[in-house]
C-alpha positions in Angstrom: 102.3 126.9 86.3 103.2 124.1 88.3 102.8 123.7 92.6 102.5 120.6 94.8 102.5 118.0 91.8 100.2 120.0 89.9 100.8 121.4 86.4 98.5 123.2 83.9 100.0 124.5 80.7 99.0 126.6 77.5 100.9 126.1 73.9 101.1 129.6 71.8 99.9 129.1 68.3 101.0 125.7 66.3 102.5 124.9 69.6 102.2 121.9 72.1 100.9 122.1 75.8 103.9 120.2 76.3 106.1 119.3 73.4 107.3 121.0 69.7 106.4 124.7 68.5 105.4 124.7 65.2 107.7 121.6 62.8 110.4 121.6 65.7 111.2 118.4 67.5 111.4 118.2 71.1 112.8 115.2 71.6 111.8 112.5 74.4 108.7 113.2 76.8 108.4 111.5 79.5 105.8 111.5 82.9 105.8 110.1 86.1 103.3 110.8 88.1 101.3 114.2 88.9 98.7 115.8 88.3 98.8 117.8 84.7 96.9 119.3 82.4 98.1 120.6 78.7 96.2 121.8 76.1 97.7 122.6 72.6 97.7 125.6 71.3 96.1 126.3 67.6 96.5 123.5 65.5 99.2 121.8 67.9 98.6 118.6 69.9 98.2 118.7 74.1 101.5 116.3 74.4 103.6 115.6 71.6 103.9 117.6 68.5 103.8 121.3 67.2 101.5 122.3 64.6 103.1 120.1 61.8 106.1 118.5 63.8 107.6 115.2 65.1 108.8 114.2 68.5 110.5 111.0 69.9 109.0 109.2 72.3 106.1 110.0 74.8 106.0 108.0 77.7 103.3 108.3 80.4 103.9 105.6 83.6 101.6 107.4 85.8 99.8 110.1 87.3 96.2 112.0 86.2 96.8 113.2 83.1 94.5 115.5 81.0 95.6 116.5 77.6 93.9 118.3 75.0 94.8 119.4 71.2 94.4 122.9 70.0 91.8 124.0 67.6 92.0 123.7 63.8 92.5 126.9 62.0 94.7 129.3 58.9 98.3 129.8 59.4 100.8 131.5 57.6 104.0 129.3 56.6 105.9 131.7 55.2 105.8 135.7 55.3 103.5 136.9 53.2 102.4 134.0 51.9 98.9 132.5 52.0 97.4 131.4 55.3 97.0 127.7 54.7 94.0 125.9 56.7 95.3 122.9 59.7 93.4 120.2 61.4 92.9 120.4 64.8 96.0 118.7 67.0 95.6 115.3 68.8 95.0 115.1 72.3 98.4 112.8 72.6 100.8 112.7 69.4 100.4 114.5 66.0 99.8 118.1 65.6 97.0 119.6 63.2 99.3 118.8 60.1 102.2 116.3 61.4 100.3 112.9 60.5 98.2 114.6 57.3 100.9 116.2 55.0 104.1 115.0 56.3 104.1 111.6 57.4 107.8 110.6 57.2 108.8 113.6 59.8 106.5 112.9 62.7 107.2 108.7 63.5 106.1 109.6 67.2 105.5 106.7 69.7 102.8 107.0 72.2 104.1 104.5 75.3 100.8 104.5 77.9 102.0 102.0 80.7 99.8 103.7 83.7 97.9 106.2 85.2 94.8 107.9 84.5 95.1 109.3 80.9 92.3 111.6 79.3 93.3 112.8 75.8 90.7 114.7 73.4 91.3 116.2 69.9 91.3 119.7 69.5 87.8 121.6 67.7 88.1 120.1 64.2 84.9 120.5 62.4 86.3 117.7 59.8 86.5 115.4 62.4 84.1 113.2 64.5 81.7 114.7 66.5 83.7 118.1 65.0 87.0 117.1 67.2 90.0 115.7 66.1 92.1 112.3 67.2 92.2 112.2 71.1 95.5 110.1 70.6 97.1 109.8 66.8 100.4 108.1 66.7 102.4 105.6 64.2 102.2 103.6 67.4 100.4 103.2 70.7 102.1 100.7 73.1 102.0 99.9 76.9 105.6 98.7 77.5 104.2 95.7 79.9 102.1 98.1 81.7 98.4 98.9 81.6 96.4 102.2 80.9 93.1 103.8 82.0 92.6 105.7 79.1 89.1 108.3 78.2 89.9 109.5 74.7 86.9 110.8 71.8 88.7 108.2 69.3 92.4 106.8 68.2 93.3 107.3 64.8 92.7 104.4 62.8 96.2 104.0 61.3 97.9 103.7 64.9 99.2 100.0 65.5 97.7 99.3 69.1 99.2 95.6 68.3 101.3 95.9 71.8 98.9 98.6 73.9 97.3 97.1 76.6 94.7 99.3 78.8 90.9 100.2 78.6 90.0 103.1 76.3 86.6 104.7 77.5 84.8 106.6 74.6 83.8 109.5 76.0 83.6 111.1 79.9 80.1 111.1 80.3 78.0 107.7 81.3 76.7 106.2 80.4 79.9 104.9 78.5 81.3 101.8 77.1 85.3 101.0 77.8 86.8 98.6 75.4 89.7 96.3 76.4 92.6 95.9 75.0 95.7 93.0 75.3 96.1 92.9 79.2 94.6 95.3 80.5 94.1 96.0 84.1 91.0 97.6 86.1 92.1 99.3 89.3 88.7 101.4 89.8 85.2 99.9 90.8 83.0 98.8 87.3 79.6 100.8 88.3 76.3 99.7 86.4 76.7 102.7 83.8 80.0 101.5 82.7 80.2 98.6 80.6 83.1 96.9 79.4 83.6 94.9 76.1 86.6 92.8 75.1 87.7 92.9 71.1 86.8 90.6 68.9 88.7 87.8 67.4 91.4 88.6 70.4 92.8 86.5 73.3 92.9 90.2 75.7 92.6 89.5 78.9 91.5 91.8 82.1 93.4 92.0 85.3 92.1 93.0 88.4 94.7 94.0 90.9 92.3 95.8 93.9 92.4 99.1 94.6 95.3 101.4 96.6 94.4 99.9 99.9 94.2 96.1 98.4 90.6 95.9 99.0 88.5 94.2 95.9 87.2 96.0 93.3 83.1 95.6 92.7 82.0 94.4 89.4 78.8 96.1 89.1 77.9 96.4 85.6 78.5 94.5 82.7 81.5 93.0 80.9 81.1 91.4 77.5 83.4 88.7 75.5 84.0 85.5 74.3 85.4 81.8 75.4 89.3 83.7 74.4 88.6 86.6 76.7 89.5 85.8 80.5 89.2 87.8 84.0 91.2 87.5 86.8 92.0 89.6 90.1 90.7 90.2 93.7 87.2 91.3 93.0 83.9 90.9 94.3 80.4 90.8 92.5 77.7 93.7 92.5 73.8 92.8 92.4 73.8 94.2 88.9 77.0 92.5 87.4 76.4 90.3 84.4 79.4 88.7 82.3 79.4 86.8 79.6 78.9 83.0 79.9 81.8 82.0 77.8 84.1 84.1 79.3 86.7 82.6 81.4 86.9 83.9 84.7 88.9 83.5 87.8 90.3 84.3 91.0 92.9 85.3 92.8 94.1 83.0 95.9 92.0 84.3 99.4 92.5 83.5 102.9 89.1 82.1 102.6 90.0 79.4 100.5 92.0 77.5 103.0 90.2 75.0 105.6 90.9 76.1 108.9 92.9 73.5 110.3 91.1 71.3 113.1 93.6 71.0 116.3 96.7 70.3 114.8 99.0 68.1 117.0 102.5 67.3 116.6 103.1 63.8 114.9 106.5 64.2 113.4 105.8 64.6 110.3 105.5 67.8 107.6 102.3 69.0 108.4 102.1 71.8 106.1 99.4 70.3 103.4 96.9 69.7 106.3 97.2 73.4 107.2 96.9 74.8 104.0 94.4 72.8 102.5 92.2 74.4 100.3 88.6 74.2 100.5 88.0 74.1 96.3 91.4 72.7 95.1 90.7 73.9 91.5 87.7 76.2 91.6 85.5 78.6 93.9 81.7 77.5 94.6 80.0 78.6 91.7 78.5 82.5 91.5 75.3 83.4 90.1 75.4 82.7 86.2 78.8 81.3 86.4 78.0 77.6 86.7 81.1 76.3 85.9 82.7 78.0 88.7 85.4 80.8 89.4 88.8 79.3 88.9 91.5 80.1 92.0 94.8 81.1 90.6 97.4 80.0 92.6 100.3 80.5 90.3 102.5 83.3 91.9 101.6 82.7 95.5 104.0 81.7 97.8 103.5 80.9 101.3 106.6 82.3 104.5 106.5 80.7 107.5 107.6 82.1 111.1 106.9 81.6 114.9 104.1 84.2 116.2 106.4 84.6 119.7 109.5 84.0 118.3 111.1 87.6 116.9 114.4 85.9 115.6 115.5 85.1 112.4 114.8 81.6 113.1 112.3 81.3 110.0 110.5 77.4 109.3 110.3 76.1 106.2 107.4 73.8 106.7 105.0 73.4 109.6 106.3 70.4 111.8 107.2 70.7 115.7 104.9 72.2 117.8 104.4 75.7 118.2 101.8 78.6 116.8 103.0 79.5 113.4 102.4 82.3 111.0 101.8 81.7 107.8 101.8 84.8 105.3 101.0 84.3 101.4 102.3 87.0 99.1 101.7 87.8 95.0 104.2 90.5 93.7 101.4 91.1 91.2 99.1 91.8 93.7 101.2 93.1 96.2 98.7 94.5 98.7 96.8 91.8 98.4 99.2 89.7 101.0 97.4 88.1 103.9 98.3 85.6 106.8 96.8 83.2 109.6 98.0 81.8 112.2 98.0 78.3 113.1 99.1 76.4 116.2 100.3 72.8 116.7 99.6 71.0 119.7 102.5 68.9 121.4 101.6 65.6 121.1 101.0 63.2 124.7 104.2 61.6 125.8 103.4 58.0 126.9 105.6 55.6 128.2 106.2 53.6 125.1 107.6 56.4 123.3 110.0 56.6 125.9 113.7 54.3 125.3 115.6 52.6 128.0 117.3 54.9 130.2 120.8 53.9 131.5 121.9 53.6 135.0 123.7 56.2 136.7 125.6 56.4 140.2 125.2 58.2 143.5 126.5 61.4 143.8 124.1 62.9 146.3 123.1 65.1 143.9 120.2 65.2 141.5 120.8 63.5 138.7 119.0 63.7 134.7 119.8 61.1 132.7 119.8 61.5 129.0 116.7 59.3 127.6 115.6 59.4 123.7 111.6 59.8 122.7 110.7 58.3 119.5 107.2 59.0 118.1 105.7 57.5 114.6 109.0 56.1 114.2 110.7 59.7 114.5 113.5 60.3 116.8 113.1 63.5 118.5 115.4 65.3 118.6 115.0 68.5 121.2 113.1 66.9 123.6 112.7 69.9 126.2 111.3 72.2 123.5 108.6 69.3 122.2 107.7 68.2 125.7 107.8 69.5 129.3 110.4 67.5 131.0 110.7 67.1 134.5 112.7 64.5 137.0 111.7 63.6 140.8 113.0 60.6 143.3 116.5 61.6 141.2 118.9 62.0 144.5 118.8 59.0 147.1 119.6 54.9 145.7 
């Protein structure tokens, strides 16, 4: 059945939640987003393959997923002949007998690029902990992307060469989730979660914020080595520990900057003085990181507009006088975009800056002579929008 983004499905005997019946192919699988739960039926797997068939690709992008494999059990291939016993089907992939006695039919590809993704073997009392594969695949893959994954155990044989995502070992915690190539954590680390890079790998963690953009606490523990490296908009918990060698940083904050000190117009580009950082290469150093949290600034990219002005009349640097806005964006880390304000002065007119003004003739009339203002050897150039301007004594010889 399936209502308001929701769907919960039920394979027959030898076949899929969602997927092949029995050694019949389904073809692609693909999922959005949603909220869906399939479980296999009797020796079939919760999303991919029938009891002993193959499928193309399954490709998950989103959405809370739960999927889980059939029991093992005796089926009957052909009428009347002997029922033959089956493993129980994968949580993602295989079925109870795709991988096992027919490898060359069933060259499925599991593609986990995002979302929330539970996936647990079906009652298999051959298997570990009497379940079988929670994902088992010629090949897991992320396609760029990252996945939360909470599976009992991937097969051994499936090349996770290109998967990137955290795989948490079981639902209950305490539990450990090991990282894999880029993975990203987009949920709060809470002190009976631990997370542990490979070994011998150059992974990496990448911590985006949560929905609203707001940093995600690192409360617990992550482990690794001087390869491993963490970066994102997070903040750190009271009972966070991370591993000394680890390489950690940060993502740009609109606390790094100096708050610029009455700015006043001068003539020149005054854009470095107002977005000076405080630590150019690293953050003040955290408890038990001594070497500091380095500030990545690749990706950032400062806009520039006029707080009253609602034009299209955009800046490119901050140099006459006026209150600019300056917003800094990351499409990585799109909602982590922030913005200040900062206003330059104009600068005192005195009457050195002022050039020679010609001599005009009586009209009876008021007259305003053109004059030029120079200031740090700058001509400038609208001089009613950089200084208030006024004439008197302008009628009579």
């Amino acid at each position: 059945s399936g209502k308001d983004g929701k769907l919960t499905t039920t394979g027959g005997d030898n076949g899929a939640g969602i997927g092949g019946q029995g050694a019949f192919s389904p073809g692609d699988i693909t999922i959005n987003s949603g909220t869906i739960i399939a479980n296999g039926g009797k020796t079939a797997s919760g999303i991919g393959c029938g009891r002993e068939g193959s499928c193309g690709k399954i490709d998950i992008t989103g959405g809370d997923i739960t999927a889980t494999g059939g029991p093992a059990g005796k089926v009957q291939i052909t009428q009347g002949g002997d029922e033959i016993d089956f493993h129980g089907g994968s949580g993602i992939g295989y079925g109870g007998g795709s991988s096992r006695k027919y490898p060359p039919a069933a060259q499925t590809e599991v593609i986990l690029s995002g979302g929330t993704i539970k996936a647990f073997g079906g009652d298999d009392s051959a298997g570990l902990d009497g379940k079988s594969t929670g994902i088992d695949c010629p090949v897991l893959s992320s396609d760029n992307g990252s996945a939360n994954v909470i599976t009992n155990v991937i097969a051994g044989p499936t090349n996770k060469e290109n998967f990137s995502g955290i795989v948490w070992n079981k639902v209950d915690k305490p539990h450990t989730g090991t990282i894999y190539g880029n993975a990203s954590l987009t949920k709060s680390l809470e002190p009976d979660e631990f997370l542990v890079f490979r070994g011998n790998t150059t992974d990496s963690l990448t911590i985006p914020g949560d929905e609203d953009g707001n940093p995600i606490v690192i409360n617990s523990s992550i482990i690794g080595t001087s390869s491993n490296s963490i970066v994102g908009n997070y903040t750190l918990g009271p009972n966070y520990y991370i591993s000394p060698d680890i390489v950690v940083k940060a993502i740009l904050e609109k606390d790094d900057f100096v708050k610029p000190q009455d700015l006043v117009y001068t003539g020149n580009d005054l854009t470095s003085q107002a977005l000076e950082l405080i630590y150019p290469n690293k953050r003040k150093p955290a408890p038990g990181i001594d070497n500091g949290i380095e500030i990545v600034t690749d990706g950032w990219s400062p806009t520039f507009s006029y707080v009253d002005d609602v034009s299209d009349n955009k800046p490119t640097q901050i140099l006459n006088a006026g209150k600019y806005r300056v917003t800094y964006s990351n499409p990585q880390y799109s909602k982590s975009t922030f913005s200040f304000d900062i206003p330059v002065a104009q600068a005192e007119l005195k009457d050195e800056m002022i050039g020679s003004i010609e001599s005009v003739s009586y009209t009876g009339k008021e007259r305003e002579p053109a004059f030029t203002v120079t200031f740090n050897n700058h001509a400038i150039n609208d001089i009613n929008k950089e200084f208030d301007v006024s004439y008197s004594n302008n009628i009579d010889v």
